[in-house]
Each structure stands twice: as structure tokens, then as C-alpha cells.
N, C-alpha and C positions, 0 to 999 in steps of 0.2 A: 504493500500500500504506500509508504514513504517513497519508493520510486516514482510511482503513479501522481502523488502529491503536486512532486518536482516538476512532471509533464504538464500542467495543466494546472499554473499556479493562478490568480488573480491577475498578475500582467499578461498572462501569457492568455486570458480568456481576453482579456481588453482587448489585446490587437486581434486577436481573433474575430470577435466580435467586429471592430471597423471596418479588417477586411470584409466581412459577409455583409455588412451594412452600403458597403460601396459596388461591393454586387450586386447584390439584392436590387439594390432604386435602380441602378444600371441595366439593368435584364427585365423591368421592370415600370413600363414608362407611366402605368397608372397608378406610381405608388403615393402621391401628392395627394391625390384623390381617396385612396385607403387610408393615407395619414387621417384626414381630415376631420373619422371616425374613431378612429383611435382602434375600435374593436377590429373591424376589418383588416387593418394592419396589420395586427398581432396574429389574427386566424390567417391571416397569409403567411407571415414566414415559420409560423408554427405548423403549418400542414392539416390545419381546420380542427374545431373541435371533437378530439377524438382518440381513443387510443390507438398506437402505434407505432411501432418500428421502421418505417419506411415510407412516408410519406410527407416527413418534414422539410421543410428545406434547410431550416437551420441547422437539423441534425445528419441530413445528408453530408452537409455543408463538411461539419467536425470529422466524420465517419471518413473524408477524403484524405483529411490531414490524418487523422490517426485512425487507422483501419483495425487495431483490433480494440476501441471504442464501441459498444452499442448505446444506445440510448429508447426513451419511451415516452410519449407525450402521453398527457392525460393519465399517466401514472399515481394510481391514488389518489392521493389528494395535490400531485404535484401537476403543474403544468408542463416541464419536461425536465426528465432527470437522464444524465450519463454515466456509465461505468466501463469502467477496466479487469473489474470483478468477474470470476466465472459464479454461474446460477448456482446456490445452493443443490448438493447432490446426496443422495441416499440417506432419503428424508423413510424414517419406518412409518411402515401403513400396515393392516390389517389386509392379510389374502386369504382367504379359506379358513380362516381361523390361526395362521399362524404368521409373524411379524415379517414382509419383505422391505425391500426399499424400492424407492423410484427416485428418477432424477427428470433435471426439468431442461431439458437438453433444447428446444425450440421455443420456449418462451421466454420471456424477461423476468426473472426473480435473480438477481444479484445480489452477493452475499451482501456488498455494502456499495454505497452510490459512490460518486466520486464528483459529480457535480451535480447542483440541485438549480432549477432555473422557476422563477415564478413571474408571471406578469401581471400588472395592478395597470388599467387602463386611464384612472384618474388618480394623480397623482396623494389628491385628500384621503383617498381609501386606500392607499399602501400599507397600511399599518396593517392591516387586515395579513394583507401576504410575509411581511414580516414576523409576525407572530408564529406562522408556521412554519418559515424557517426556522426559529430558532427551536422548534418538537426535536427535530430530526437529526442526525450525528451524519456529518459529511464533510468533506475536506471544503469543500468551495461552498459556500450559496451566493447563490446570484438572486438581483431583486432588479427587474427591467421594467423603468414606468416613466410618466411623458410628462413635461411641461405643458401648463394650464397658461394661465393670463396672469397671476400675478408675480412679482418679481423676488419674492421671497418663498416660492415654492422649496428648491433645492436648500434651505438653509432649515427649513422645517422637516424635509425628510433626511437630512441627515441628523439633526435630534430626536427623531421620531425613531430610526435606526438604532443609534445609539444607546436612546433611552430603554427602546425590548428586548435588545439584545444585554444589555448588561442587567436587568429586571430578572430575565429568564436565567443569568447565570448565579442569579443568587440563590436557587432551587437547586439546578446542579448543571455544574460547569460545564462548556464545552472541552473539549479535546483542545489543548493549548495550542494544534497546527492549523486550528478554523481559521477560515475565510470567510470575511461575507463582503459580498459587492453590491455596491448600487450604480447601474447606469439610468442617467434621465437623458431622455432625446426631446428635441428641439430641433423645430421647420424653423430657420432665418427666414427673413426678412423677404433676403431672396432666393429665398425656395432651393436651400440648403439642408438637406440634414445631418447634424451636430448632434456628439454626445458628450454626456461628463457622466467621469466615473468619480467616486468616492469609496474609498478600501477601510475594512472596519478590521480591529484584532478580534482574537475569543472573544475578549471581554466589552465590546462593543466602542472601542477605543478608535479614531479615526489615524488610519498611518498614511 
């Protein structure tokens, strides 16, 4: 897992993330239009409301760069999670009355995530998404949500950040190698899309 860590740390998701985000609107000429929605946008480079393995484009996107990455949208209660983890195997079941195992060789049960992604489409209800990040034990969480109109949006969600993640570690701590990110996107002026990230430690500390 600490390998895995290294691949796929908070910078390494940022750029990742810009490049897809300049592909994405590139390849993509009505994406100003999907912006304009907020939902729309997200159900597009998320690969629609839905579970799956192979339909995203964001997680297509990762799966190019690192091929033995899977990922899962709509997983639980996540909007899309990635792993480097092989599935839980020879889990005992009841056969005939006496204890086999199975394994879960074609579907997505990974023993532990490696990145957790959620999207909040108004930027005042993110708190929402963040709170459940911080349930969950995973090296990276990401938390991807949009600029509104007013000019103190990003100074509030990074208190609002701060504030649940260090809340939640007062009950019991994260794993001291947590991550958590926030990117906010922003359409300029002139029909630009921009983002800003802000990098949180375990303990909801901005670095």
C-alpha cells in the first residue's frame, strides 16, 4: 500500500486532474453549456449516474496512465473510488452444509480504496460530501465542487474542510498518510476553465 501511496499522491492527482480537465472541454465543445448546470457536467465526465467500471471518462482517463488501477462510480455511497488493491478472496460461505470459499475475481470489492472522489455541485452543500469522506480510511480523498457568485466561496470551504475533518478526528484519527483535496472550478470571465486546489493533512490542517 505505501508504494501505491507514492503513485498517486495529492500533486500527482492535481496534475492529473488538469490534464483531463484540458481534454475533457477540448474533445468536448459543448462543455460551457454542461458547465452552466453544474449537474450535467459532472454526469458527463463521471460517465452518468451509475455504477460502473467502464464507462467513465475520468476513470478511463486514470486506467491509461496506470493500467493496473481499477476504479467504480457510484460505488456505495461514493461517487467514484480507485484502487491498486486486488478484491478480497476466499471469503467462507456455506455449500451443502459445509464451509467453502469464493473469490470475487470480476467484480469490484477491493480490499482497501486508494482514492476516494466525491462531487458536491453547489459549492454551500459540500459539507455534506465532506463529512463522508472523512467515515472512510483511504490514502487520498478528493472533494471536486464549483464556484457560485460570491467571492468568499473558497475561503468558506476550506474552513468548512478543515473544520470536519479535524471534528471527525477527534473520535478516531485518520491514518497519519491521509490526504484530503479540494478542487473548486471556475468558468472566467472569458470562458476559461480554472481550478484551485487546496491540500488538507490527517488532521485537517491546510499544507
Amino acid at each position: 500500500m505505501t508504494e501505491n501511496i507514492l503513485r498517486i499522491n495529492s500533486d500527482i492527482f492535481i496534475s492529473l486532474w488538469n490534464e483531463f480537465s484540458q481534454q475533457f472541454t477540448s474533445e468536448n465543445s459543448e462543455w460551457q453549456v454542461l458547465w452552466d448546470s453544474d449537474f450535467l457536467w459532472s454526469k458527463k465526465f463521471l460517465g452518468g449516474k451509475k455504477s460502473s467500471s467502464e464507462t467513465s471518462p475520468i476513470g478511463q482517463f486514470f486506467q491509461e496512465k496506470f493500467q493496473d488501477i481499477r476504479y467504480r462510480t457510484e460505488d456505495g455511497s461514493f461517487d467514484l473510488a480507485f484502487s491498486f488493491a486486488p478484491n478480497y478472496a476466499g471469503i467462507p460461505y456455506i455449500n451443502r452444509n459445509k464451509i467453502d470459499h469464493f473469490n470475487l475475481d470480476d467484480q469490484f470489492y477491493p480490499a482497501a480504496y486508494d482514492i476516494i472522489v466525491e462531487i458536491e455541485n453547489g459549492c454551500n452543500y459540500a459539507w455534506h460530501e465532506m463529512t463522508k469522506l472523512t467515515w472512510v480510511r483511504c490514502p487520498l480523498k478528493v472533494l471536486i465542487t464549483y464556484n457560485g457568485k460570491w467571492s468568499n466561496e473558497n475561503e468558506m470551504l476550506v474552513l468548512s474542510f478543515s473544520t470536519i475533518i479535524s471534528q471527525s478526528n477527534k473520535n478516531f484519527k485518520d491514518n497519519l498518510a491521509t490526504e484530503y483535496l479540494l478542487l473548486v472550478g471556475n468558468k472566467t470571465t472569458d470562458n476559461k476553465l480554472e481550478w484551485k486546489h487546496f491540500k488538507f493533512d490527517s488532521n485537517g490542517k491546510v499544507v
